[in-house]
C-alpha beads as a LAMMPS data file, in Angstrom:
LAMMPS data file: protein, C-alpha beads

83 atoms
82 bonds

1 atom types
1 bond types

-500.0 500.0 xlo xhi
-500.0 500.0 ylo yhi
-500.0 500.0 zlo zhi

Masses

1 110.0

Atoms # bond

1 1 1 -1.900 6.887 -31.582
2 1 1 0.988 8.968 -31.474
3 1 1 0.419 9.679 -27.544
4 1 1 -0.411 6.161 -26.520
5 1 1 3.330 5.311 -28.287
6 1 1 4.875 7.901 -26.082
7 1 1 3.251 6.654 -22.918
8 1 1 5.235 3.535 -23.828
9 1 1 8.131 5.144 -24.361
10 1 1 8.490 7.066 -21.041
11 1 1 6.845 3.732 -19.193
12 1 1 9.536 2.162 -20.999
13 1 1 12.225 4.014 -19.781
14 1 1 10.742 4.329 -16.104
15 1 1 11.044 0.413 -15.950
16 1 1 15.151 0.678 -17.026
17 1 1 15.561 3.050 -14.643
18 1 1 14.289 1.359 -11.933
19 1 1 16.460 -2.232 -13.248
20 1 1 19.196 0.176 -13.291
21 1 1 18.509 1.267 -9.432
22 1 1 17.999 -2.424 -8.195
23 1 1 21.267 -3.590 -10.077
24 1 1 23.170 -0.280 -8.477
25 1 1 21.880 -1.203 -5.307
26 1 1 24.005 -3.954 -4.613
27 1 1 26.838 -2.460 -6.094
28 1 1 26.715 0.818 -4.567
29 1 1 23.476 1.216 -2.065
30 1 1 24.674 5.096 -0.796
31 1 1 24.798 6.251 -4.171
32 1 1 21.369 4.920 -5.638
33 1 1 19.444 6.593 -2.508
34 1 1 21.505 9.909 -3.289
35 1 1 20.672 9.215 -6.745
36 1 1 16.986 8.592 -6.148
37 1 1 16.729 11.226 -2.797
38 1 1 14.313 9.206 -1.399
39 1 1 16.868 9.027 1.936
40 1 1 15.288 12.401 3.714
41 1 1 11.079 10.784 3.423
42 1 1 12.128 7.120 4.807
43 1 1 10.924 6.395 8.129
44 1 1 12.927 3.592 9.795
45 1 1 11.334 1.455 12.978
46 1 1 12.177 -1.376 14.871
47 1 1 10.139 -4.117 14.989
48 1 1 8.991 -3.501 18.902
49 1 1 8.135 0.238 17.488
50 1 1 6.206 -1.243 14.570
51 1 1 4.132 -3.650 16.890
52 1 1 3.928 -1.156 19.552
53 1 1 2.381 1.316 16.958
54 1 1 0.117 -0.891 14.558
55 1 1 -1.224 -2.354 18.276
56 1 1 -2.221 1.049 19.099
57 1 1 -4.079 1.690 15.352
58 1 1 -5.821 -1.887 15.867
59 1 1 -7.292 -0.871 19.240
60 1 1 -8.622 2.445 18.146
61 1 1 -10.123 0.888 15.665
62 1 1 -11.881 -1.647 17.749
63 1 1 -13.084 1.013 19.965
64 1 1 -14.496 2.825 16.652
65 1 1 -15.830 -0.310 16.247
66 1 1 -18.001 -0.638 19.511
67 1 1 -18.969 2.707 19.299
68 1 1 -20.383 2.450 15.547
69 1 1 -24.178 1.086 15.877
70 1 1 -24.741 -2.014 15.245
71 1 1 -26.001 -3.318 11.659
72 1 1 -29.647 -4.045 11.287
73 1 1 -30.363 -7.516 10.158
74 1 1 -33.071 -6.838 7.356
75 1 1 -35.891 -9.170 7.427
76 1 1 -36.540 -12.279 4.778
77 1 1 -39.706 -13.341 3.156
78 1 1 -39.917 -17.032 2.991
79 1 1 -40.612 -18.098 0.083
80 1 1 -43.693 -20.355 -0.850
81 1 1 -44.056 -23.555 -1.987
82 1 1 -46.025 -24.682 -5.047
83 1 1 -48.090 -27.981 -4.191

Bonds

1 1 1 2
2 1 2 3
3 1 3 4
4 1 4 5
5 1 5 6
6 1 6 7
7 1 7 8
8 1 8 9
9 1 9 10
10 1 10 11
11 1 11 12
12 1 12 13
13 1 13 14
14 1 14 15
15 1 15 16
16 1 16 17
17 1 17 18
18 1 18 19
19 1 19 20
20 1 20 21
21 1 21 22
22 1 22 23
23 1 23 24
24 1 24 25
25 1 25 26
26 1 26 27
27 1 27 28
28 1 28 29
29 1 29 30
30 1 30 31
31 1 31 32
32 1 32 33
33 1 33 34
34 1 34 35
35 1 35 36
36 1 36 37
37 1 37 38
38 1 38 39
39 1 39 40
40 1 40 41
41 1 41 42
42 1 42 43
43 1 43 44
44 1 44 45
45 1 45 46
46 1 46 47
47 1 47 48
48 1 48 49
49 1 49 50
50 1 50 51
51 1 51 52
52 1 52 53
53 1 53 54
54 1 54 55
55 1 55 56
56 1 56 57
57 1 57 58
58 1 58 59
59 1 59 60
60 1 60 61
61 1 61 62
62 1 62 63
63 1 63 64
64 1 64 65
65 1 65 66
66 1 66 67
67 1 67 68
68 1 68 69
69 1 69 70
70 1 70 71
71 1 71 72
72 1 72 73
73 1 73 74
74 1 74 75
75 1 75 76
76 1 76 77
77 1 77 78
78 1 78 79
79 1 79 80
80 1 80 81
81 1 81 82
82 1 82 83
């Protein structure tokens, strides 16, 4: 019981400092990413970059695709009718 009401607590206080992030953000966006140090493992990309990319994942998946063999259609018993 005890545990379970410190899990709220920290949860809790997880959740404020996040509000406290998105309100600092548009007060002071430099200092929340220092803050948070999440700057350094961002990846920016345009959009051309992004489509360029994601194009490239959807055809090698497609080609995964092809190669894969094909799914066996199993076989159903029709049922009888009662007269």
């Amino acid at each position: 019981m005890y545990t379970n009401w410190i899990e709220d607590q920290n949860e809790e206080v997880k959740t404020l400092d996040n509000q406290g992030y998105l309100i600092g953000s548009f007060i002071n966006p430099e200092a929340v990413k220092k803050i948070i140090g999440k700057d350094a493992n961002t990846i920016s990309q345009t959009d051309e970059e992004f489509d360029k990319n994601s194009g490239e994942l959807f055809k090698q998946f497609r080609e995964e695709d092809a190669q894969a063999e094909p799914l066996v259609k199993r076989k159903r018993k029709r049922k009888k009718i009662k007269e």
